[in-house]
C-alpha positions in Angstrom: 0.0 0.0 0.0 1.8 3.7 -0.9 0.6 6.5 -0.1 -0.4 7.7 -3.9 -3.6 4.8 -3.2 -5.5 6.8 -0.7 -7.5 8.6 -2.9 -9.3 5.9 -4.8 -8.7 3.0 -2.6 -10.0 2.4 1.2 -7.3 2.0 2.3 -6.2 4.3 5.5 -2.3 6.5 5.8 -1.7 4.0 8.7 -1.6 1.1 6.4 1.1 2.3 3.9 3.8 -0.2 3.8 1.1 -3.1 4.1 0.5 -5.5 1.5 -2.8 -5.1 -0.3 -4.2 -8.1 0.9 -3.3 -7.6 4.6 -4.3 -4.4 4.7 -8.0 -5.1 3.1 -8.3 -8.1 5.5 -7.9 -5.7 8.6 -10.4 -3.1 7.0 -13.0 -5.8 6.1 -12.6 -6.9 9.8 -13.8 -3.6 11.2 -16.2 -3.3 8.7 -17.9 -7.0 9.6 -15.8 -9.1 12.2 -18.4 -12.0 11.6 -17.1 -13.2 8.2 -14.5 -15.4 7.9 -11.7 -14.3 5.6 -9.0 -15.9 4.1 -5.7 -14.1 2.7 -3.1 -15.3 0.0 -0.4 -12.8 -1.0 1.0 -14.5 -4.0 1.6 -14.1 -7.8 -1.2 -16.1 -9.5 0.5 -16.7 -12.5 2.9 -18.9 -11.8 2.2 -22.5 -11.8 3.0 -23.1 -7.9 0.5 -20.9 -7.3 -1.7 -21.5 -10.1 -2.6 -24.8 -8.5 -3.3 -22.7 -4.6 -5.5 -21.0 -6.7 -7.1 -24.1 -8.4 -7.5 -25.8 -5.3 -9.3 -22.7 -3.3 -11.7 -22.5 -6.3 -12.4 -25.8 -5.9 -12.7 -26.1 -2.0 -12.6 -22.7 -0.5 -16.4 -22.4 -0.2 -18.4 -23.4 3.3 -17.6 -26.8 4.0 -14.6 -27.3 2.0 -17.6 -27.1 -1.1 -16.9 -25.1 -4.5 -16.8 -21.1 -4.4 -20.1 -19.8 -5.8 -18.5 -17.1 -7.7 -14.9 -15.4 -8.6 -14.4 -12.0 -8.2 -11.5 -10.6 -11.0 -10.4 -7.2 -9.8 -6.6 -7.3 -11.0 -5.0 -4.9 -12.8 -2.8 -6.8 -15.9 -3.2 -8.8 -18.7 -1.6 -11.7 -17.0 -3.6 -12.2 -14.1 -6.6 -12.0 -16.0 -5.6 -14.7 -18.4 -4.6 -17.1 -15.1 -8.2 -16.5 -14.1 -9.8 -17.6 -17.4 -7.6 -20.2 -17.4 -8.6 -21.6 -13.9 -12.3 -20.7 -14.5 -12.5 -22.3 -17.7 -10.8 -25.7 -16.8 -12.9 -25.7 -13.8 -16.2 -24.7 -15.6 -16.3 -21.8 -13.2 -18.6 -18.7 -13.2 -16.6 -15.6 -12.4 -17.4 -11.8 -13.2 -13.9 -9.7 -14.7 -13.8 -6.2 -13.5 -11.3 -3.5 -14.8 -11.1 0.6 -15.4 -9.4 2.2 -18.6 -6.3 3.7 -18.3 -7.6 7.2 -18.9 -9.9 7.0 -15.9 -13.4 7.4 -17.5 -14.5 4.3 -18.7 -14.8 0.9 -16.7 -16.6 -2.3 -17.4 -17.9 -5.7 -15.1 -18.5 -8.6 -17.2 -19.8 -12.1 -16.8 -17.7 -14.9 -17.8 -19.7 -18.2 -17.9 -17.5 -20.6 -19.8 -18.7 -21.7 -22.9 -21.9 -19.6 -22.8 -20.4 -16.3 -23.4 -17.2 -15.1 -24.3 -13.9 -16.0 -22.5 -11.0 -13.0 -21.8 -9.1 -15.6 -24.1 -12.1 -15.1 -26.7 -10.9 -11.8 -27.7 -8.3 -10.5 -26.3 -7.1 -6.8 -26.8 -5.5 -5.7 -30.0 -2.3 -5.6 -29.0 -2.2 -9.3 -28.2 -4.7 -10.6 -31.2 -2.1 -8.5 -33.3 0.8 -10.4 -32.3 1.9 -8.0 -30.6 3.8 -7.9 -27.0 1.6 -8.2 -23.8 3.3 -5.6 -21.8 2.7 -3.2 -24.1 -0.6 -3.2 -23.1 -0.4 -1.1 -19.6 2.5 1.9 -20.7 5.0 2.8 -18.7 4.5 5.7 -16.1 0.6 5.3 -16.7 -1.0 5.1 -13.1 -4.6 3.6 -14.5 -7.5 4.1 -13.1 -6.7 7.2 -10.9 -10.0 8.8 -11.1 -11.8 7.5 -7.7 -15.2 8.2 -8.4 -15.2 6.3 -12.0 -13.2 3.2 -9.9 -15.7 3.5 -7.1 -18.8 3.4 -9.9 -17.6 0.1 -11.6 -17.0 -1.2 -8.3 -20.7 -0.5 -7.0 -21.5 -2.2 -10.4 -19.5 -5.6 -9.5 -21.1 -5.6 -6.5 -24.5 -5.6 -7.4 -24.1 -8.1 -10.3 -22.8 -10.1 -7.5 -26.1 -9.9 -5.4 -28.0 -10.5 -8.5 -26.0 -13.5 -9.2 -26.2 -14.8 -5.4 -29.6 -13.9 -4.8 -31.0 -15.0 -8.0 -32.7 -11.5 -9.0 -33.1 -8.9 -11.9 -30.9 -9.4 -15.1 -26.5 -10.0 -14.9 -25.4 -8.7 -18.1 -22.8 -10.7 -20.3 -21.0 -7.1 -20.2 -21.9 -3.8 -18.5 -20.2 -0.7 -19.6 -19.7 2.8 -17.7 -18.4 5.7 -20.3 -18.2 8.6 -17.3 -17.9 11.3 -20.1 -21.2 10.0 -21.9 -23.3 9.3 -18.8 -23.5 6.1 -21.4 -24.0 2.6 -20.0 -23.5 0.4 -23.0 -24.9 -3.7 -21.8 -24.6 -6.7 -24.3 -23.4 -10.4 -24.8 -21.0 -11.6 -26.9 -21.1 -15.4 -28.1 -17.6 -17.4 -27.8 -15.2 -17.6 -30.4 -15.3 -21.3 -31.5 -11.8 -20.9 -32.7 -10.6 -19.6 -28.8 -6.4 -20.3 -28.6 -8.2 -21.2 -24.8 -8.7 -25.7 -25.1 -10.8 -25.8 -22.3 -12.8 -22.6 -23.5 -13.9 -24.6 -27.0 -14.5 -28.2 -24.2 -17.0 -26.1 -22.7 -18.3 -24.8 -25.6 -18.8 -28.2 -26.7 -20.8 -29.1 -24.1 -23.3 -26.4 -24.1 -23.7 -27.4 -27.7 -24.6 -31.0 -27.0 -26.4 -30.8 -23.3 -27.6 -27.0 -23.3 -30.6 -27.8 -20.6 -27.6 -29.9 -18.5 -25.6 -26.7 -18.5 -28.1 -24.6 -17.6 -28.9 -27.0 -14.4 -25.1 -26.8 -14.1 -25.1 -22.9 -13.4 -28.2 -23.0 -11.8 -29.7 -20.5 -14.9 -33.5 -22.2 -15.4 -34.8 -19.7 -13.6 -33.1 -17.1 -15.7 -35.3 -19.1 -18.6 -38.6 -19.2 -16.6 -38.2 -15.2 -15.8 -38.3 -14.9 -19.7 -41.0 -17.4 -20.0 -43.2 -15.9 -17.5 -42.3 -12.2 -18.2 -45.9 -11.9 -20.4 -48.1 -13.7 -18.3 -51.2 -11.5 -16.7 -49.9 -10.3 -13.2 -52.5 -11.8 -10.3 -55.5 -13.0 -12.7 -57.5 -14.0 -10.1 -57.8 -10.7 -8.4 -57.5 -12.6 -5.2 -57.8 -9.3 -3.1 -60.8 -7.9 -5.1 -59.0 -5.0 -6.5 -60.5 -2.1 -8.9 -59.4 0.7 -10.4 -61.5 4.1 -9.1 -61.4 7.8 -11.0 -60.9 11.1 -9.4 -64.4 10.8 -7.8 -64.1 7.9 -6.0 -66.3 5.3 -8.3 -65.0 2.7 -10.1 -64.6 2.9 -13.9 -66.1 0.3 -15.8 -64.4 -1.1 -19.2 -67.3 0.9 -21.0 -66.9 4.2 -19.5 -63.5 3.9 -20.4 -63.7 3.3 -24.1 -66.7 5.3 -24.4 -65.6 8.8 -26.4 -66.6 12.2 -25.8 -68.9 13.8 -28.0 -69.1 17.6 -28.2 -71.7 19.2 -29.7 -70.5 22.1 -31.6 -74.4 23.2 -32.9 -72.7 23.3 -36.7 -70.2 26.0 -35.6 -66.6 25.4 -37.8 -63.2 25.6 -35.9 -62.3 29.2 -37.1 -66.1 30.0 -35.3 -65.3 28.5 -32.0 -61.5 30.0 -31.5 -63.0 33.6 -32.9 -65.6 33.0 -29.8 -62.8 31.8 -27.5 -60.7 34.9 -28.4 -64.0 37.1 -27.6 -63.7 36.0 -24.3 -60.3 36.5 -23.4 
């Protein structure tokens, strides 16, 4: 933790020196001392610690079960491609965060392997160019130094995480935030069946051949049943005797409301009637 973090991370001056993760871990105990946290400060991307990170996936739920979801908040090309890598061999639902290096624009996105789009699936220019990976983040760039845009993408993992959990609304594929636009930009994008990413096209496979198995897999028929459902007539039995009253208190039958008004005019022609209504005036 340095000092230049303060202003768009929460972390506090007394912390500086910390590592990220310890640091976090004593703010997230103030914050709820009931939840049990655990810590790993480590380079994902090598393949010691590619397996550690394997293995929590797999067991670091409650009772030693499967996590329900990955969270992806690094900030390089590498660790992003370790966690599609896990997430796709495991068959893992994750959600990839990140904020442009300009500080305006930031993005969450849903990775379900095989379903949508992997981070392998298309990769940024640089890379699908041929090009070298660390170009990618440039050299004396401090990314994503504009708090309130990190902050907004941040409130928008988190609620695509309660949706996720909690079973509720819509989790877009991918969920934009263009700060200079006020523009949220949401939409899916379908794999690439020709993904460098082996396990990406195994999974892709599968939904192919067993599409109602997969979606018992990630727990998504409800997602079909909301779309199913989403015409149906709301309460048609009108269990509580509920009508629909005008301004005087009575209730409006289906005939008074289609009925039209008539006007009698007495034969008078527009230009008549405004002349009169200028008269009084």
């Amino acid at each position: 933790v340095e000092l230049a973090n303060m202003n768009r991370l929460f972390f506090r001056p007394e912390q500086s020196g910390l590592s990220k993760v310890e640091a976090s871990l004593q703010t997230l105990r103030d914050i709820n001392p009931d939840v049990e946290f655990e810590i790993f400060n480590m380079n994902i991307t090598t393949s010691e610690n590619y397996d550690v990170l394997l293995e929590r996936i797999r067991q670091g739920g409650l009772q030693e079960k499967r996590v329900d979801l990955v969270l992806s908040c690094v900030d390089n090309y590498a660790a992003r491609m370790t966690i599609n890598q896990a997430c796709n061999e495991l068959g893992q639902i994750w959600l990839e965060s990140g904020v442009s290096e300009n500080a305006v624009s930031g993005h969450i996105q849903t990775m379900i392997p095989g379903r949508y789009a992997c981070f392998e699936c298309a990769p940024p220019a640089v890379v699908a160019g041929g090009g070298d990976e660390n170009a990618i983040k440039r050299e004396g760039v401090c990314a994503a130094s504009l708090p309130t845009t990190m902050g907004i993408t941040a409130g928008l993992l988190a609620q695509a995480t309660l949706k996720h959990l909690l079973k509720f609304g819509t989790v877009s594929n991918f969920l934009g935030y263009d700060a200079l636009g006020d523009y949220f930009p949401s939409y899916s994008m379908t794999p690439n069946p020709e993904c460098g990413n082996r396990h990406c096209r195994l999974r892709q496979q599968e939904w192919a051949e067993h599409p109602e198995e997969m979606m018992r897999k990630y727990n998504l028929l409800e997602e079909t049943e909301k779309k199913d459902d989403s015409n149906a007539e709301l309460h048609p039995d009108n269990e509580w005797g509920i009508v629909i009253e005008d301004s005087d208190g009575c209730a409006a039958s289906e005939e008074e409301e289609e009925k039209e008004e008539v006007v009698d005019t007495k034969g008078a022609s527009v230009e008549e009637l405004m002349a009169s209504l200028k008269s009084l005036q």
